[in-house]
N, C-alpha and C positions, 0 to 999 in steps of 0.2 A: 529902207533900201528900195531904189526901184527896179521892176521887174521890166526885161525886154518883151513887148510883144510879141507872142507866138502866132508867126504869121501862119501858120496850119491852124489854128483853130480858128483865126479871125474867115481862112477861105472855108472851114469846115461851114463855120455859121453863114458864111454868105453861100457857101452851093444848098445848106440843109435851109435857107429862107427861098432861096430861087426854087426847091422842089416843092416844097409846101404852095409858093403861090401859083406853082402851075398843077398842082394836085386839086389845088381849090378850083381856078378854073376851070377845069377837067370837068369837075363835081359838080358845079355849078350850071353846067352848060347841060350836064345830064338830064334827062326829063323828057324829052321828044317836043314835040310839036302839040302837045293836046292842051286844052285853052277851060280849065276848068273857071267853075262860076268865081273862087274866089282868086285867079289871078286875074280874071276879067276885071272883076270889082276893083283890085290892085291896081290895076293899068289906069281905068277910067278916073281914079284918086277920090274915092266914093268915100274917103274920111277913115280907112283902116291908116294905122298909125306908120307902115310900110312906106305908103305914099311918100311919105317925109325922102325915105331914100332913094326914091326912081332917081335918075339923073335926066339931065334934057333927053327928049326922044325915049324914055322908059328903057331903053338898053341894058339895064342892071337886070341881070336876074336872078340875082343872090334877093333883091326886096320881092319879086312875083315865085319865088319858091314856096312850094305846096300851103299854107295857107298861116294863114297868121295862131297862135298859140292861145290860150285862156290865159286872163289872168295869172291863176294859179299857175299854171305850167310855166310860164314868161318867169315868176318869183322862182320855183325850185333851180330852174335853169339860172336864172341870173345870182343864188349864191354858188355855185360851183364857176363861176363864170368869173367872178370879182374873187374869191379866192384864188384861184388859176393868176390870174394878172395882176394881183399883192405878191404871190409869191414869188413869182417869175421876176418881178422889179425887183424883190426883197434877194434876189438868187437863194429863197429857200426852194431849194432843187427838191428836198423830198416833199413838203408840202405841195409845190408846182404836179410832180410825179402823180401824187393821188389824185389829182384832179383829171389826170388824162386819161385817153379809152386805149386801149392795147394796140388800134393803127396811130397814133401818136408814138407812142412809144417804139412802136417799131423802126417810124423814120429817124429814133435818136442815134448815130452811130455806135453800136459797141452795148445797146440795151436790147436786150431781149424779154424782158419780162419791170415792173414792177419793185421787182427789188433791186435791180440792175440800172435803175432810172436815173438814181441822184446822183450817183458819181458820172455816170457816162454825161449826162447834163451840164453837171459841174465843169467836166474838161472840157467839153461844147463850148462854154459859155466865158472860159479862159481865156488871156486874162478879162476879168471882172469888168477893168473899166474900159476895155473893148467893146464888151459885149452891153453894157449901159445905156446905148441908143435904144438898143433892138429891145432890148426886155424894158422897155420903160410903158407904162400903163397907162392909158390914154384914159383907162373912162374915169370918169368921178360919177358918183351915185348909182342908179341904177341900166341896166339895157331897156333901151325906149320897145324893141319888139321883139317877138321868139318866131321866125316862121319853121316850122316841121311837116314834114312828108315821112308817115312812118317811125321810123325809129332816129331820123336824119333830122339835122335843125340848124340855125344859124341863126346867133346873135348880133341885134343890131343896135348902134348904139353911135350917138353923135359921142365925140372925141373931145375931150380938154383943150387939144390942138384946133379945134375947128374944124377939124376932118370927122367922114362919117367911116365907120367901121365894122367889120363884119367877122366873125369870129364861128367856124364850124363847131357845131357839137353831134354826136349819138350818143345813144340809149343802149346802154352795158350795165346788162342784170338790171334792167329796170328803173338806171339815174343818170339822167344827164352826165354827160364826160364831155370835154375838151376834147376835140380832133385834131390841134393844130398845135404848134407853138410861139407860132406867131400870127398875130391881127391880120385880116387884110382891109387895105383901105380901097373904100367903095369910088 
């Protein structure tokens, strides 16, 4: 039987992707003006893995955000990060749900908490092959770098598509989470 599109939830997903990527922006722009040693290094493309992402004129400043991550930290981050984006494609809404940090969750309409995640997600994401663009998972393997300022971070990661992409995370109770529910591309 086919199902009519519900055009509310197709505009719910397109105003909740327009808020997200201007919340990123937002976030992203945050920092002031001070020029530490490692976004120097960032800028001049002194071989940190970052470089890969500046665009013409170093304009990105999702790539010169506070500093690039340890190995280690880059691995713990990147499986919550690849979890998040199996799920989200897979529309396992409560799997996608544990991976997010509580300001995620908050911009899902109609969720307030963790337990309230997967259904409100679920009707987000109604119908399914509507929303099949937007939740499809761009990376295969791993994220190329983690830069973090704090408890703050962001995943970066060339794309299946050929696009480069950038993915908010914070530190809640002390593990990487997802910030966002959707990619931005850089």
């Amino acid at each position: 039987m086919c199902r009519r599109p519900n055009p509310t939830s197709r505009r719910a997903w397109g105003w909740l992707i327009l808020v997200i990527v201007c919340l990123a922006a937002i976030v992203s722009g945050c920092g002031g003006g001070s020029s530490s040693s490692s976004n120097t290094a960032s800028q001049s493309g002194n071989g940190e893995a970052s470089a890969e992402f500046l665009k013409p004129k170093g304009k990105n400043t999702i790539a010169k955000f506070g500093e690039e991550a340890s190995e280690e930290e880059r691995e713990t981050a990147n499986t919550v990060v690849v979890e998040s984006l199996e799920a989200r494609q897979d529309a396992d809404f409560a799997t996608q749900c544990q991976t997010l940090n509580m300001h995620a969750i908050k911009e899902i309409p109609n969720a307030k908490d963790h337990q309230g995640c997967p259904a409100a997600l679920k009707k987000l994401a109604e119908p399914l092959s509507g929303s099949k663009e937007i939740r499809k998972d761009t990376l295969s393997g791993s994220i190329a770098v983690l830069r973090i300022k704090g408890d703050r971070g962001y995943a970066l990661y060339h794309g299946n598509d050929g696009k480069d992409y950038a993915l908010p995370l914070a530190k809640e109770d002390g593990q990487w989470r997802v910030s966002a529910l959707v990619t931005t591309e850089l």
